[in-house]
N, C-alpha and C positions, 0 to 999 in steps of 0.2 A: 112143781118145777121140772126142768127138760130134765135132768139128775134122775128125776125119779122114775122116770119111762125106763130109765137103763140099771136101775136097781137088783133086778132078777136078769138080767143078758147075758147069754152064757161066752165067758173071755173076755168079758169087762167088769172091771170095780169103781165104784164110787166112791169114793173118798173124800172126807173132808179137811180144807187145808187153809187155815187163816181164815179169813170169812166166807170162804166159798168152798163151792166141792170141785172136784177133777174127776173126769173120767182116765183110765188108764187100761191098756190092756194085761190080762192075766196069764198071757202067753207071750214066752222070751222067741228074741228072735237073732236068726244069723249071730247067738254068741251073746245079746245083750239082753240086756235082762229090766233094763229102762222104763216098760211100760208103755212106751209112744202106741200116740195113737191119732191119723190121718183125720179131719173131719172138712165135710162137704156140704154147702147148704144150697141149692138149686144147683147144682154141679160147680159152684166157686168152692176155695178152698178158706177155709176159717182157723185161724187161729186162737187158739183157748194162752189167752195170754198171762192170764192171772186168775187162781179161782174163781169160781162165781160168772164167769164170763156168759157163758152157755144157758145158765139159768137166767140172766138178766137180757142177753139178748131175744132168745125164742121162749114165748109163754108158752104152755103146752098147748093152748086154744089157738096157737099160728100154726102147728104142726102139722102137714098135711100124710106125712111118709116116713118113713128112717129102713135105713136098711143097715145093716151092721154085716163087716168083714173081719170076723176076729181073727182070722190068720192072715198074713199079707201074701201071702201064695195062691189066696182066693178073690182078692179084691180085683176088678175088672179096671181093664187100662185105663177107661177114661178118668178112676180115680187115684191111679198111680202118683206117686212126690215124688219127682226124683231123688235119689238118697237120704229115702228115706225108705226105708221097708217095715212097716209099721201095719198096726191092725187099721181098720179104716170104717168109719161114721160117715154114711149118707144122708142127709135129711132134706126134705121137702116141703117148706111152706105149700098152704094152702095159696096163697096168693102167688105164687112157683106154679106149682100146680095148674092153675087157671091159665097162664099163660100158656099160648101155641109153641 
């Protein structure tokens, strides 16, 4: 599952929650202590809406990249939320990838 790629990620937990897992960050931020965490999949932004989501959407054999910002004071603008200051998950399909 994509869950299990990020198992060992240093500032992220996996966690299991109702029939699925979440990823969340392990470092509070600006005061909150919440856990958010930004995720990006060909540079769109994806929202993990309900456990499980993540896993069910990307098999790990579609994966082409991941790049993980566990502090949001390091994530690079293009993957900025606005208000949201949160750690942040890049990933790239292979078929992303391929594209020019």
């Amino acid at each position: 599952m994509f869950t299990d790629l990020l198992q060992a990620a240093s500032g992220f937990r996996v966690t299991s929650s109702g029939a699925g897992r979440i990823v969340q960050s392990t470092r509070a931020t600006s005061g909150t202590s919440d856990g958010c965490v930004n995720f990006f999949v060909d540079r769109t932004p994806f929202e993990q809406v309900q456990p499980g989501d993540l896993d069910t959407a990307f098999p790990p054999g579609d994966i082409g990249a991941i790049e993980l910002y566990p502090s949001p004071n390091d994530v690079p603008a293009e993957f900025h939320v606005s208000g949201r200051e949160c750690a942040t998950i890049a990933m790239w399909t292979k078929a992303g990838l391929s594209r020019p």
